[in-house]
Structure formats: C-alpha cells, structure tokens
C-alpha positions as CSV (number, residue, x, y, z in Angstrom):
1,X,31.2,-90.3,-28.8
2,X,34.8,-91.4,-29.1
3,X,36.4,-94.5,-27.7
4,X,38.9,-91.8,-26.1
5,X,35.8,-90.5,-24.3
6,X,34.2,-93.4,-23.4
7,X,37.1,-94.8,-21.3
8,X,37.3,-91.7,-19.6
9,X,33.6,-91.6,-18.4
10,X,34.3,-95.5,-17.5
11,X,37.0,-94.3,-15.4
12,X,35.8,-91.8,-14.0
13,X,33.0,-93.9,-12.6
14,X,35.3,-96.1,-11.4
15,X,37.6,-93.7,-9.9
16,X,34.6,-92.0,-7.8
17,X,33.4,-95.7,-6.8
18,X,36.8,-96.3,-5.4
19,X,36.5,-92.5,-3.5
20,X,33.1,-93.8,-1.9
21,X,34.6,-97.7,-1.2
22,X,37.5,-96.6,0.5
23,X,37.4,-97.0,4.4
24,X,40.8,-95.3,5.4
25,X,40.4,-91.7,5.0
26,X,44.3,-91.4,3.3
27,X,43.4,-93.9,0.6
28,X,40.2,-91.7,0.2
29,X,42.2,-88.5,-0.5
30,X,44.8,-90.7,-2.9
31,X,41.4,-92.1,-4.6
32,X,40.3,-88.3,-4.9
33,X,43.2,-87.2,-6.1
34,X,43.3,-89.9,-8.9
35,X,39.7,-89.0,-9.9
36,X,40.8,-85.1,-10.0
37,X,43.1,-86.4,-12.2
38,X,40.7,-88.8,-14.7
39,X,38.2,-85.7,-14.5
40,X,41.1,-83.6,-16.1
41,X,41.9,-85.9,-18.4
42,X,37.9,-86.0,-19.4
43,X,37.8,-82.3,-20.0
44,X,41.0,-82.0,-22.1
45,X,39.4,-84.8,-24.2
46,X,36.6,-82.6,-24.1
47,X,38.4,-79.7,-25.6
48,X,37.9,-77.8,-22.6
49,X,41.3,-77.3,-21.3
50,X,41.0,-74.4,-18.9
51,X,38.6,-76.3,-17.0
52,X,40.8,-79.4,-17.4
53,X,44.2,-77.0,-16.3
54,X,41.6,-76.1,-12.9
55,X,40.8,-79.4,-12.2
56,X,44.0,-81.0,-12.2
57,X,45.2,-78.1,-10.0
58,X,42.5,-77.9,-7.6
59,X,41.2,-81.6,-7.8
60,X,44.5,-83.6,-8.1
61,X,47.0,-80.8,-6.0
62,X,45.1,-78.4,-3.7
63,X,42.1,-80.2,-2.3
64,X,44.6,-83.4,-1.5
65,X,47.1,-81.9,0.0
66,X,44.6,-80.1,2.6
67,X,43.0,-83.0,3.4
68,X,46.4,-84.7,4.6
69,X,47.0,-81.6,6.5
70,X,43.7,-82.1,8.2
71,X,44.2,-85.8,8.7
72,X,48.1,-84.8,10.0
73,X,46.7,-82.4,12.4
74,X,44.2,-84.2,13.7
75,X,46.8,-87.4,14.5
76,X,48.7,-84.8,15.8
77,X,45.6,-83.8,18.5
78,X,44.9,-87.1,19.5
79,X,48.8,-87.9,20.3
80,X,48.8,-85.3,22.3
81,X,45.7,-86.4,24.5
C-alpha cells in the first residue's frame, strides 16, 4: 500500500467521522460533500476512475445539493406556519 493511499483511507475516516459529529444538518451535507470528494480521490488513486468520475458527481454535486433543497424547503414550511 502506498503512502498516497494510506492518507486517503486516513481521510476518509476522518471525513465520515466529521459527517456523523456534525449537529447542524448544513455542516452535515458540506461534511458529506467533502467525504464524496476524499472517496473520489481514493478511487482515482485506486485506478478506478469511472467510479471515482461517479462519485465526485453524485457524492460531492448531486446528493448535496438535494439535501440543501430539502433543508431550503423545509425552512421554507416552517416560515410559513
């Protein structure tokens, strides 16, 4: 195993500790979006860049930005009440 790959699996445990530690549900969806982006950068070290290309789309892009739409709409219904 390379050094290259070792930091990566050390931040990507770090990166999903800081997804389950976070209490305020936007910092969770920045924390998952950073750990889409470490997983990414674990599979291109990996050689394995169409997974890598998928998970920076959906994990770093996609999944985020729904989440904050959620959360958006959701302020949105309780400002309303």
């Amino acid at each position: 195993m390379t050094g290259l790959v070792a930091a990566l699996l050390l931040l990507t445990a770090l990166s999903g500790l800081l997804v389950v530690l976070a209490r305020d549900p936007r910092r969770q969806v920045f924390a998952l979006s950073g750990n889409g982006l470490v997983l990414g950068l674990l599979f291109l070290a990996l050689q394995a860049p169409d997974v890598a290309l998928s998970e920076i789309a959906v994990g770093t892009a996609i999944t985020p930005l729904l989440f904050l739409a959620t959360l958006a709409a959701i302020a949105m219904d309780r400002a309303k009440r």
